[in-house]
N, C-alpha and C positions, 0 to 999 in steps of 0.2 A: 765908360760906355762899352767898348770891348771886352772890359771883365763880366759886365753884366750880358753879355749876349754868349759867351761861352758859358757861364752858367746856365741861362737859358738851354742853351744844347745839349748840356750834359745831362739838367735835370730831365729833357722830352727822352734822348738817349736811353735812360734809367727807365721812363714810362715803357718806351717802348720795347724794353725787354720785357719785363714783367708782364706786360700785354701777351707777348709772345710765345712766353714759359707757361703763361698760364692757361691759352688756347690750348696746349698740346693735352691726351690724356694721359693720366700716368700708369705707367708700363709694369702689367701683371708677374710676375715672379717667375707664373707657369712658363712663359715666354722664355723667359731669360735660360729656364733650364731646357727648350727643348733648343735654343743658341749657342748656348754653352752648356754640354752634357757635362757631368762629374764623370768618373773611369767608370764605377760601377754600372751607371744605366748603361753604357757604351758596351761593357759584357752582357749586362741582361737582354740587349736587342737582337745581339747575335740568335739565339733559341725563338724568335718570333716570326712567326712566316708572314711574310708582307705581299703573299696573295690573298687575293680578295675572295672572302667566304661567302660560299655559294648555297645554299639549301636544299638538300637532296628532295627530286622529283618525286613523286609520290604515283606510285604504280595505277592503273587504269585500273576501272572496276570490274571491265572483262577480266584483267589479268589474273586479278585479285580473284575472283569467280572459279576460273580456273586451277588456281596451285588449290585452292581449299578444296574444288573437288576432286584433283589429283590424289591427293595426300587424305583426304575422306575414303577414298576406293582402294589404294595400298592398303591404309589401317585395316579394311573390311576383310580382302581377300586376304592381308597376314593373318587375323582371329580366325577365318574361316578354314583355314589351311591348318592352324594347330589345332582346332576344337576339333577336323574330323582325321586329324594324326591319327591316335589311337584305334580309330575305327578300321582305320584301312586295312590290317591285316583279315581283321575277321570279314569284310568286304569281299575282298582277295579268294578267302578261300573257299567261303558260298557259291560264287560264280566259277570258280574253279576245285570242285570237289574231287578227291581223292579217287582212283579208278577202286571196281570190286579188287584185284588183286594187290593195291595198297593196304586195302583197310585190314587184311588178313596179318597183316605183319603191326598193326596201328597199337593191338593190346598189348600191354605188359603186368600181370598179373602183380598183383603188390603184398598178397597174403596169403598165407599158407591153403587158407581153405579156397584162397581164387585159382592158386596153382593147382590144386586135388581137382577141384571143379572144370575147369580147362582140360586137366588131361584128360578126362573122361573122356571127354562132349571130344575131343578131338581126336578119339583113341577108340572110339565105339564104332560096331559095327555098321549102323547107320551112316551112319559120319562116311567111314571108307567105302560102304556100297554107293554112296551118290555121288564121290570125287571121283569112282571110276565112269559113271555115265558122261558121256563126251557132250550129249543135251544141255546138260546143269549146270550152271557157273554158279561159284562160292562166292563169299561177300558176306561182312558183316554192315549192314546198310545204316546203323547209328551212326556207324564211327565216320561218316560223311558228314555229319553235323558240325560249323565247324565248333570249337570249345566253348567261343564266347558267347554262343546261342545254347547250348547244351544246358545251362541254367535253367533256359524257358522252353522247354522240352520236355515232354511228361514222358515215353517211355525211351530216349538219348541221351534225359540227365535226371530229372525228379525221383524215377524209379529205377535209374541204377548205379548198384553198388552193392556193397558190402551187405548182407542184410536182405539185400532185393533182388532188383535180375543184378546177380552177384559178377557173372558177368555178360558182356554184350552178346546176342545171339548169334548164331551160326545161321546163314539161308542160303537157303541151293535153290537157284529161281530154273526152270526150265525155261530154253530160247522161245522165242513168241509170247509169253505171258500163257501159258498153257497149264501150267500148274507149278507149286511151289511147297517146299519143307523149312521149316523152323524150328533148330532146337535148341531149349532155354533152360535157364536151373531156376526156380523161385526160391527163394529163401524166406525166413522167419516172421520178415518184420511186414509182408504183405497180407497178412489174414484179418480175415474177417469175424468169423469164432474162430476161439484158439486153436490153433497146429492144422487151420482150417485157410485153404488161399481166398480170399474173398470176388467173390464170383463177376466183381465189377471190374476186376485186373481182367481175367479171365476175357469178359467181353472186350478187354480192348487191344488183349493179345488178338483175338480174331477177327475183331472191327482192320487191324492196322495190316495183321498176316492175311487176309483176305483181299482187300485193298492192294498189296505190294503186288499180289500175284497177278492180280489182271493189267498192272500198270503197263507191260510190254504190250500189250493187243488192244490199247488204244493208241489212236493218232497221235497223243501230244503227251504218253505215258505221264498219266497224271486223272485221275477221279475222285473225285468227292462219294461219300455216301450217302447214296439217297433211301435206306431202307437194310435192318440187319435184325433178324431173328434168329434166337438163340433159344438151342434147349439143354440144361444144365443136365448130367446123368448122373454124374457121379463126383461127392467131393474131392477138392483137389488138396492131399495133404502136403502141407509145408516142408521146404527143405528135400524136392523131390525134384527130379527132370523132366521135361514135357517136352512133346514133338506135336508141332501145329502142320496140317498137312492139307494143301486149297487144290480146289482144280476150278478153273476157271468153264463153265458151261455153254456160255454164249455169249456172242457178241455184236450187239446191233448201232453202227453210228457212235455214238458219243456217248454206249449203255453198254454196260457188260454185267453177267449174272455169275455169282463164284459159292461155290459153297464148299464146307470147311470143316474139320475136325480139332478138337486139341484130345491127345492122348496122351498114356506115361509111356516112359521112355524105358523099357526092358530089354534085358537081353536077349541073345542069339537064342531063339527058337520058345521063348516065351512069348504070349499072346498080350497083346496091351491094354487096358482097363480107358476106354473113352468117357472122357471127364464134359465134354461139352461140345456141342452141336452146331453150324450155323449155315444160314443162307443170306446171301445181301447181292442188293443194285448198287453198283457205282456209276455214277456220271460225270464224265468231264465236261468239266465246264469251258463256257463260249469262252472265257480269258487266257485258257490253258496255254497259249502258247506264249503266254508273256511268264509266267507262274512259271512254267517248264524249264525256262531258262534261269530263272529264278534262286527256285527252289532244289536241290536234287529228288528225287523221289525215287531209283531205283538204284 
């Protein structure tokens, strides 16, 4: 009876583990190794930052608004800044033209026949009878153009040169706009018929020499042409010197009346051969005083 009752116990004993063991669940591997690390993980942990990662805030739309229009208006004003580099010299010296006794010393003759030509024109009797008048001031008034315009410039750059007005005129303006002398070489390549100046130079010698001379006896030195009649006398031969000679007649308001001669240029005690004739209205106009600052004109 004893023997059978510890049996009994032993075999509930045995149930009751296996009851036991078998409740429990069985334990994942992953577990074991984050309990018991091997060396290597134990290295690899050191290198892992065990702060908690955060997600960077993402900037407001005003903000956002703002740097793109920042960085929009840098880009603009840096493009705008190199695209008008270039320009700014010839800007420069528009608004700041050269005085008449700069522009005197501005030429530099480059060929033989500009050197023969220059000494002339600056070696003639002409010439030294007007630098002694204390009235007259010298000035060669192209050479105020400043270079990068002289391109677009019919008698500053188109028609001069080698060839043409071979070189820049000489003008003696008398103070007040009272009257003025211009003297010029044409050369070869301005005719009309051959060895012949063609008579449309000619008008715009005295459209422009007419023009310069009343610019001091208006208010804002500066008119436009409102009217220029010409009468041609005699042809002008190629490869010759000329003296344009204005005297300003009247002057009313924001209208002046000038009339003008072109003749050749001869020597001391010969008589000159007048090649063409003129009378013209100049008006300055109502915007003159923005132009005058502008443009130079005398």
């Amino acid at each position: 009876m004893f023997a059978a009752r510890m049996q009994t116990h032993a075999y509930l004993r045995g149930v009751a583990r296996v009851v036991r063991n078998s409740s429990q669940p069985p334990v994942d591997p992953t577990i074991n190794l984050v309990l018991h690390p091997t060396r290597r993980q134990l290295l690899s942990r050191r290198f892992v930052s065990t702060s908690p990662s955060l997600e960077p805030s993402k900037p407001s739309f005003l903000r956002r608004a703002t740097s793109f229009l920042a960085i929009s208006l840098s880009l603009t004003i840096l493009g705008t800044a190199m695209a008008a580099a270039p320009a700014l010299p010839a800007v420069s010296a528009l608004l700041n033209p050269p005085t008449d006794e700069e522009t005197l010393t501005m030429f530099v003759p480059e060929t033989d026949h500009q050197r023969e030509v220059e000494d002339y024109i600056q070696n003639h009797p002409v010439t030294k009878e007007l630098r002694a008048k204390e009235q007259f001031s010298e000035a060669r008034p192209h050479l105020k153009i400043p270079p990068a315009y002289r391109d677009y410039n019919l008698t500053g750059g188109t028609l001069m040169g080698p060839g043409k007005l071979v070189v820049p005129p000489v003008v003696f303006a008398e103070e007040g706009g009272k009257s003025l002398v211009s003297i010029s070489y044409l050369g070869d390549e301005l005719c009309g018929h051959p060895g012949i100046i063609h008579g449309g130079l000619l008008a715009t010698i005295l459209d422009e020499g007419l023009a310069r001379c009343c610019f001091a006896a208006l208010p804002h030195k500066i008119g436009m042409t409102a009217n220029l009649n010409i009468n041609y006398r005699a042809p002008a031969p190629a490869g010759s010197y000329i003296v344009l000679r204005a005297t300003t007649t009247k002057v009313e308001g924001r209208k002046a009346w000038v009339e003008g001669r072109i003749e050749t240029l001869v020597g001391e005690g010969e008589k000159p051969l007048v090649l063409a004739e003129a009378t013209a209205l100049f008006v300055m106009p109502k915007q003159a005083a923005m132009m005058a600052n502008v443009y130079p004109t005398t």
